[in-house]
C-alpha angles and dihedrals in degrees: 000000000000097000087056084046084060098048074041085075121097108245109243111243122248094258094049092056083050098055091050090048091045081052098059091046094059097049097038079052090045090042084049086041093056087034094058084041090053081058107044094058090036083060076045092064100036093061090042078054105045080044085057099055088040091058099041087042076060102040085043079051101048088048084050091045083046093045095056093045089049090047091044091051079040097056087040084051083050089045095047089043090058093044092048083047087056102053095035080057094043088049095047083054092050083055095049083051093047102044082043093049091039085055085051088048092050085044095058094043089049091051088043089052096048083043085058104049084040078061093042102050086046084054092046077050102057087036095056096037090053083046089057096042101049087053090049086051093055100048087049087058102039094069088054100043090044086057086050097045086049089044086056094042091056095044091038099035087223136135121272081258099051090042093054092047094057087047078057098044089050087039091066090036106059092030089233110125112243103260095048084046085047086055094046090055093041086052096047104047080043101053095239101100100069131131136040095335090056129108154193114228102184102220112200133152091226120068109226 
């Protein structure tokens, strides 16, 4: 029953198969057409891709390009740091030289001070032993030329200044210092003085 249903069917005609098959033509070419168009944006957006890498590959190439600039000034900064490193160490020495050269130098001046007040107080010393000399000598020599002066005031009849003055006088005149002129005087009024040293001092109140 169903397969007389089928014969049952009215027969399409010739123009309406084409059409169909026209159709089918236009939308299997629509369907290439939007699929070549698929494609050609998809190869689009591949070159904007591939523009894309390109571009970053350059812009990757340019931050290598700047890193190795920046690690090369880097590496001159190191350089410049340890030189600087290095004079900043050779100065500080210089002035371990010179601090240790500037304490010699104290050292020297201290020793050459207490050098100098070693020689000062020598100096006081022989000062003040000369001083002391002098003034032993002059006591040795006071007794005798106070017996002398006594012996002349006895002969002259004179004062002690007067008597000393003309020690002095006969002293210049006969070139012979005072005490030794004083000894001469005591040895003679005493006896002891005789012989070939000894010798006449004329004592007058009156110069020649």
């Amino acid at each position: 029953m169903g397969s007389d249903r089928k014969r049952a069917a009215p027969q399409a005609s010739p123009d309406r198969r084409q059409a169909r098959a026209d159709e089918r033509d236009r939308k299997a070419h629509l369907r290439a057409l939007a699929a070549d168009d698929r494609e050609r944006k998809a190869d689009l957006r591949a070159g904007a891709a591939d523009e894309r890498d390109r571009k970053a590959d350059l812009r990757a190439g340019a931050a290598d390009e700047r890193d190795r600039k920046a690690d090369l000034r880097a590496d001159a900064a190191d350089e410049r740091d340890r030189k600087a490193d290095l004079r900043a160490d050779a100065a500080d020495e210089r002035d371990r030289k010179a601090d240790i050269r500037a304490l010699a130098a104290d050292e020297r001046d201290r020793k050459a001070d207490i050098r100098a007040l070693a020689a000062d107080e020598r100096d006081r010393e022989l000062l003040s032993d000369s001083a002391t000399a002098r003034l032993q000598a002059r006591l040795e020599t006071m007794p005798v030329i106070e017996q002398a002066k006594g012996i002349v005031m006895g002969q002259e009849g004179c004062g002690p200044e007067e008597a000393f003055d003309l020690l002095r006088r006969a002293s210049q005149r006969s070139n012979v210092p005072i005490r030794e002129l004083a000894v001469l005087i005591v040895a003679r009024s005493t006896g002891t003085g005789a012989g070939p040293t000894a010798v006449t001092i004329p004592l007058t109140t009156h110069d020649p």
